[in-house]
N, C-alpha and C positions, 0 to 999 in steps of 0.2 A: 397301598391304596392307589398310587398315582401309577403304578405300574399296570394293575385291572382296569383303570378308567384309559390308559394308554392302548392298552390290548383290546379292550372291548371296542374304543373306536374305530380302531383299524377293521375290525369285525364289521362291525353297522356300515361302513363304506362297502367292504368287497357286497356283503347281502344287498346294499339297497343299487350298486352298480349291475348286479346280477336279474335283480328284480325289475330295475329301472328297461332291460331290453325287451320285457313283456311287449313294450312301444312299437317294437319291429315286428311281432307275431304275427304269423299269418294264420295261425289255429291248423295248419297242413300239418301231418306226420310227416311229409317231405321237409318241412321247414323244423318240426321239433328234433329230425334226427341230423341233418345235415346244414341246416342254417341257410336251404333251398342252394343250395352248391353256391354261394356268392360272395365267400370269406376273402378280406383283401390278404394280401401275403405277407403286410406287416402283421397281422392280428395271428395269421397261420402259426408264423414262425414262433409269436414267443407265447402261444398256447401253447403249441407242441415243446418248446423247451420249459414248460412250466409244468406241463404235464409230465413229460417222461419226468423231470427234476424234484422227487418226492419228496417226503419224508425218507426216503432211502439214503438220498443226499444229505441232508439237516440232520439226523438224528443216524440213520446204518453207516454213512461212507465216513464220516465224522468219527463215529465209535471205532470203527475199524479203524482206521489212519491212527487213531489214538494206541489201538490196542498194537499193530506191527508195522507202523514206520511207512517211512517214504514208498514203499514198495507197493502200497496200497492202488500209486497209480495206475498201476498196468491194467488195473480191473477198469479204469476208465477212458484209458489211452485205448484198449482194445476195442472198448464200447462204442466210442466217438469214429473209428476207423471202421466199424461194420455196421455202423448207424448212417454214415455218410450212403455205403453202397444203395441202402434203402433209401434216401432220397435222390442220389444220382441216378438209379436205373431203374429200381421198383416203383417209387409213388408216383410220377410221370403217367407209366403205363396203369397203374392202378386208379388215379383221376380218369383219365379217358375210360376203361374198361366201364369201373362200376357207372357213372355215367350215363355207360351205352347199354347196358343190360337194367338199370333202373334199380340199382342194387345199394339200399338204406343202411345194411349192416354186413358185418363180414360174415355170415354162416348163409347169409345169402349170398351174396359174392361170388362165393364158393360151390353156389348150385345150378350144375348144368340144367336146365329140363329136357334135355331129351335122354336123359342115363334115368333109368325105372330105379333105381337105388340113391338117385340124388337128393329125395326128400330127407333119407338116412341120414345121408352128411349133413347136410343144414341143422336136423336136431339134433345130432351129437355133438357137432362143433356147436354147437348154442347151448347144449348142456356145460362143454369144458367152460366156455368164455362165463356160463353162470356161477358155476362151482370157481373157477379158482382165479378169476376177476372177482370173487366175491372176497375172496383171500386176500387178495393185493388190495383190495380196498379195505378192509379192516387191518391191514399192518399200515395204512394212516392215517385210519383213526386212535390205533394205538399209538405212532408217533408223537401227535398231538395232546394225546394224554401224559404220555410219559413227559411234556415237557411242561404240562398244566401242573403235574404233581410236584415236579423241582421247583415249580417255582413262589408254587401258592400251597401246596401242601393238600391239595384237593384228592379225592378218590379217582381212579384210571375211569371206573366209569366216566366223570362229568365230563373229563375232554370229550372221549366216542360221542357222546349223546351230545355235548356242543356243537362239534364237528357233522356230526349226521345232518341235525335238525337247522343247521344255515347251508347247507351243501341241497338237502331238500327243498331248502324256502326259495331258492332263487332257482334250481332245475325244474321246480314244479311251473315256475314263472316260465322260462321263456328257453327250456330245452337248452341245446347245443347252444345255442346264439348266446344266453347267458353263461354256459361255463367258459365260451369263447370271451366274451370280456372280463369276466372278472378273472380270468388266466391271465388275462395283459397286464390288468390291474397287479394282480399279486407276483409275478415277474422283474416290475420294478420295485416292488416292497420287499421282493426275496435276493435280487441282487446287492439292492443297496443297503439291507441287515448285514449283510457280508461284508461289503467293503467297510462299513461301520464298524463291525468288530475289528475284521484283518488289522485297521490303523490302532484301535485300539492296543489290540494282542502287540504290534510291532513296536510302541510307545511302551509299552511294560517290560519287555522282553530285551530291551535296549538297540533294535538293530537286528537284521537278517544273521549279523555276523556273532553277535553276543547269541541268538534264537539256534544256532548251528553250533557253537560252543557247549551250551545248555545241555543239547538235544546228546550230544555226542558225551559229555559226564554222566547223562541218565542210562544211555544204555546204548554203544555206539550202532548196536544192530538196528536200530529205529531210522538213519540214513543206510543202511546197506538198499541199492537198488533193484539187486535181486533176488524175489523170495528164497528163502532156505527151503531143503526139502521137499522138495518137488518131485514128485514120482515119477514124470514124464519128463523131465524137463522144463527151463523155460520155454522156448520155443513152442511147445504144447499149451502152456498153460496161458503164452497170449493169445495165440489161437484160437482158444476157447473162448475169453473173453471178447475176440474180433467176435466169435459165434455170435456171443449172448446177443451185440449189436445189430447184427444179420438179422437176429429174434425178434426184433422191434415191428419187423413185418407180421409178428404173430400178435401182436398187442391191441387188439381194437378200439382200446379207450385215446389209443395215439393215431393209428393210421386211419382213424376216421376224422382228424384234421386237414390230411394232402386230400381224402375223399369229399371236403368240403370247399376245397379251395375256389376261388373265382375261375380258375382258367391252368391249361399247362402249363403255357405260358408263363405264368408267373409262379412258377415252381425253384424257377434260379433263385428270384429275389430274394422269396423264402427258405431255403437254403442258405443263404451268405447268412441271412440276419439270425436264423436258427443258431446256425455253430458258430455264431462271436459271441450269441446270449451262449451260451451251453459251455463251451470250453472255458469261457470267466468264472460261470458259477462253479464248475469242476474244480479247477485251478483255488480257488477260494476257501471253499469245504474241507480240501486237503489241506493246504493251509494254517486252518484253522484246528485240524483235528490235532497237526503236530503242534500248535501253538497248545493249546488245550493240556498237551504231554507236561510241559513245561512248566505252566501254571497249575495245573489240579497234581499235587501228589497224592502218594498212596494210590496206584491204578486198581487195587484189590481192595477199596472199603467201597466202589461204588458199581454201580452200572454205565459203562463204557460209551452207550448211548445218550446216558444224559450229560454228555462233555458241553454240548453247546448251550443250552439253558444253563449250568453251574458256571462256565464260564462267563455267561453273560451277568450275572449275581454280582460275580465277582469284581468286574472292573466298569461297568458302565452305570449309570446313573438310572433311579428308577423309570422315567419315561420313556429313555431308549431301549431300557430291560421290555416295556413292554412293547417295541417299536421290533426287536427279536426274535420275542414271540409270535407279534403278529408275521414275519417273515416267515418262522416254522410254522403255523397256523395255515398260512398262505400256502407253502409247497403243498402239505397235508391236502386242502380242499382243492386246489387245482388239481391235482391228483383223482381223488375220490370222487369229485362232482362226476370226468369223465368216464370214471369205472363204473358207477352206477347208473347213468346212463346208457350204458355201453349193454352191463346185466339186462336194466328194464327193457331195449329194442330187442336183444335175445329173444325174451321172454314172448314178450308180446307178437315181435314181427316175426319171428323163424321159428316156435314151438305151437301158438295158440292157432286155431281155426284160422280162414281168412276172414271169413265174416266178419272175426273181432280180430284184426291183427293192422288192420287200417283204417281204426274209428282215431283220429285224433285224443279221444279222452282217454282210450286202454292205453294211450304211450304213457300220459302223465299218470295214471294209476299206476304202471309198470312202475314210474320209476320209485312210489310211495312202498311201496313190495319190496322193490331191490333197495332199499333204503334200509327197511326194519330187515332182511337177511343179513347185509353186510353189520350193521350196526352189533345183532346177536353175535357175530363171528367173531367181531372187535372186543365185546364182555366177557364171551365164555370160551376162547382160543387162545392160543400161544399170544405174549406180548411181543417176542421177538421180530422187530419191525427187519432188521439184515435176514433173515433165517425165512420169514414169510418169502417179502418180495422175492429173492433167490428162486425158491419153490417157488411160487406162479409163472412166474418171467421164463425160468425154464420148461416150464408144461406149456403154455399158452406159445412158447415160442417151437416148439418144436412138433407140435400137435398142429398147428395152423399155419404158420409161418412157412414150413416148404409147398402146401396148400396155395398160400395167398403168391408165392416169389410165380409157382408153374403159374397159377392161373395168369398173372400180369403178364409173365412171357409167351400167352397162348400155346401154353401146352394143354392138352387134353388131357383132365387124369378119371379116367371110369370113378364112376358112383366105389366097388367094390374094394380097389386099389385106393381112393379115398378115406373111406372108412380104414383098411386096414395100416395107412400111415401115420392114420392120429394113434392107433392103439398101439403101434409099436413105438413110435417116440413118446409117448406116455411112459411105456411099458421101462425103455430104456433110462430114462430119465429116473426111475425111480430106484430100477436096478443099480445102479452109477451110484448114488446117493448111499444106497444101503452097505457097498462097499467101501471100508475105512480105507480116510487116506485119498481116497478117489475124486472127490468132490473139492478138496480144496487144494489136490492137485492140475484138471483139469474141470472148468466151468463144466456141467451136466449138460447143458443147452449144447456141447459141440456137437458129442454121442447122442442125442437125442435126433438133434435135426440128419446129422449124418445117416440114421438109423431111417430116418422117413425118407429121405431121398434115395437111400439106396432100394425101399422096399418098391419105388418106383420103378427105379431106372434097371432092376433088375427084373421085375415080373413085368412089365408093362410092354416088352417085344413078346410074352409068351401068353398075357391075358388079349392081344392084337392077333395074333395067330389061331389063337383057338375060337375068336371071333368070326376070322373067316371060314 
């Protein structure tokens, strides 16, 4: 009981801090999708590490680390190294561009008007960002369920539909502007569950040095630092991972944070503060997952995911149990609020008429539509929260992402050769996948993006020539 009155508080605060920025509204679709570009760089920065830091983190990176050891880092050492490039050289020019063309989402962004084929791109890339941003958002509303079930015994549905219907109550309120605060808010709730545990886990565990003894009787391959069995190599398979980072440009529920920012200018600040929040929480997750190894035996009577809620049963007292959950709750809707968001400006600003694509009210209806889509995917699709996210991140990154990197660097890429780079890094990405062995030897997102860039940089001197 004191655990659900714990939890639920934590809840009623991130809702009514969300709702409470209705205050700032300007009733503009400028201001519901973008927060009217005037987000200070503290707020920038640890939205965006609250956002990219899901339920992928709390519930996939935790399960993994549990499931093969130390080695799990590379997948986030890679990620923080081709995450940095997009904010050192891409979000810069991406604040200024979109900007200067008046551009509220990324499938607009993306659209020249003067290529006769450019309306094409804007709705296919507004189709992928619906389809499988609809995906990433239901692998955290499954997160969150999976952590409701360990710990109160509840059906997977109630998490989704708790998760949906407070992620709805406060975007319906006050757009961007509200997932932007209550990301800041849930940032400090999602840091400080971690270091709560971590001291916990290290009080149980006797010490780093007793926790590295432990780890090393269970199974000494759980410290080996480099994966086994690797088809390509290491060297390949960090690569990939630097990839997936690179991907982040293909993510619009993240890169419409730098697109909101106050100023270029204040892109450093937001940077430093980004990657000291991010590399902790990384750092932490892992952590914890090997701690998890140690404390939960038997790794084959449960699911690998729910390390961090069982663990928390285990050693902390019930109102921190629900101080936990509200921290997994927290990555989950920081997450999801800006997914479905992300879906409903899709929908509304780059598929629908104009006439209805810049009424202030079609945004917040979008976002009641993309709410009940993602919500159905979260009930009646896979639970695997690791297995989802993977899947979207690499389609969304490799479809859009070498897209958004030309466009920021003023490259020109025709209407035609647009179109045909989303369908071939789709195309690649899924081929990759289908091939055993392949995907968990190099991340999909490398070959995927590889495969778009190249369809440029190889037809794009003979789609120029035949112009003339």
């Amino acid at each position: 009981m004191i655990t659900a009155v714990s939890f639920i508080g934590f809840l009623i605060v991130f809702t009514l801090i969300g709702v409470a920025s209705v205050k700032y509204s300007k009733k503009t679709t400028e201001d519901y999708l973008v927060a009217g570009r005037n987000v200070t760089p503290f707020f920038t920065a640890l939205s965006a590490m609250a956002t990219n830091n899901s339920g992928f983190m709390f519930i996939g990176l935790i399960g993994y680390t549990y499931s093969i050891g130390v080695s799990s880092m590379w997948i986030m050492v890679g990620w923080i190294i081709g995450d940095y490039f997009a904010w050192r050289i891409i979000y810069p020019k991406l604040r200024h561009e979109s900007e200067q063309s008046q551009s509220l989402t990324v499938p607009s962004y993306l659209t020249d008007t003067k290529d006769k084929l450019s309306p094409w791109v804007m709705r296919l890339s507004a189709i992928i960002v619906i389809l499988f941003l609809g995906v990433y958002t239901a692998a955290q509303l499954n997160a969150g369920s999976k952590a409701l079930y360990s710990l109160f015994g509840w059906p997977y549905e109630t998490g989704a539909i708790i998760g949906a219907a407070i992620v709805l109550a406060y975007c319906w309120s006050g757009g961007i502007r509200a997932s932007i605060w209550t990301d800041v808010a849930q940032s400090f709730v999602m840091i400080g569950s971690m270091l709560l545990l971590m001291a916990a886990i290290l009080i149980e565990v006797g010490g780093v040095g007793a926790a590295i003894s432990q780890l090393t009787a269970i199974d000494p391959m759980l410290l080996e630092v480099i994966p086994k069995d690797l088809k390509f190599g290491f060297a390949a398979f960090v690569v990939s991972w630097v990839a997936a980072g690179v991907g982040v440009t293909g993510q619009p529920h993240i890169i419409i944070r730098p697109m909101a920012i106050r100023s270029v200018e204040d892109m450093t600040q937001a940077r430093r503060v980004y990657f000291f929040a991010y590399i902790l929480f990384t750092v932490l997750c892992i952590l914890t997952g090997l701690g998890a190894r140690i404390l939960l035996e038997n790794p084959n009577s449960f699911d690998a995911e729910l390390a961090l809620p069982l663990l928390s049963i285990q050693l902390l007292p019930p109102v921190l149990i629900g101080f936990i959950l509200a921290g997994l709750f927290a990555a989950t809707m920081s997450t999801a609020d800006s997914q479905i968001l992300s879906c409903s400006s899709a929908f509304t600003q780059d598929l629908l008429p104009a006439r209805f694509s810049n009424r202030y009210v079609t945004a917040k209806v979008g976002t009641v539509l993309a709410t009940l889509l993602t919500l159905g995917i979260a009930l009646f699709g896979s639970k695997n929260v690791f297995e989802l996210v993977v899947l979207s991140w690499s389609v969304l990154a490799s479809s859009l992402g070498p897209l958004v990197i030309l466009r920021s660097l003023k490259r020109t890429v025709p209407g035609p050769l647009a179109l045909l780079m989303m369908v071939v890094g789709i195309t690649m990405v899924i081929l990759w996948r289908e091939i055993p062995g392949y995907s968990d030897s190099v991340y999909e997102t490398l070959p995927g993006m590889v495969a778009g860039f190249a369809v440029y940089f190889i037809a794009k001197p003979f789609y120029t020539l035949n112009r003339k």
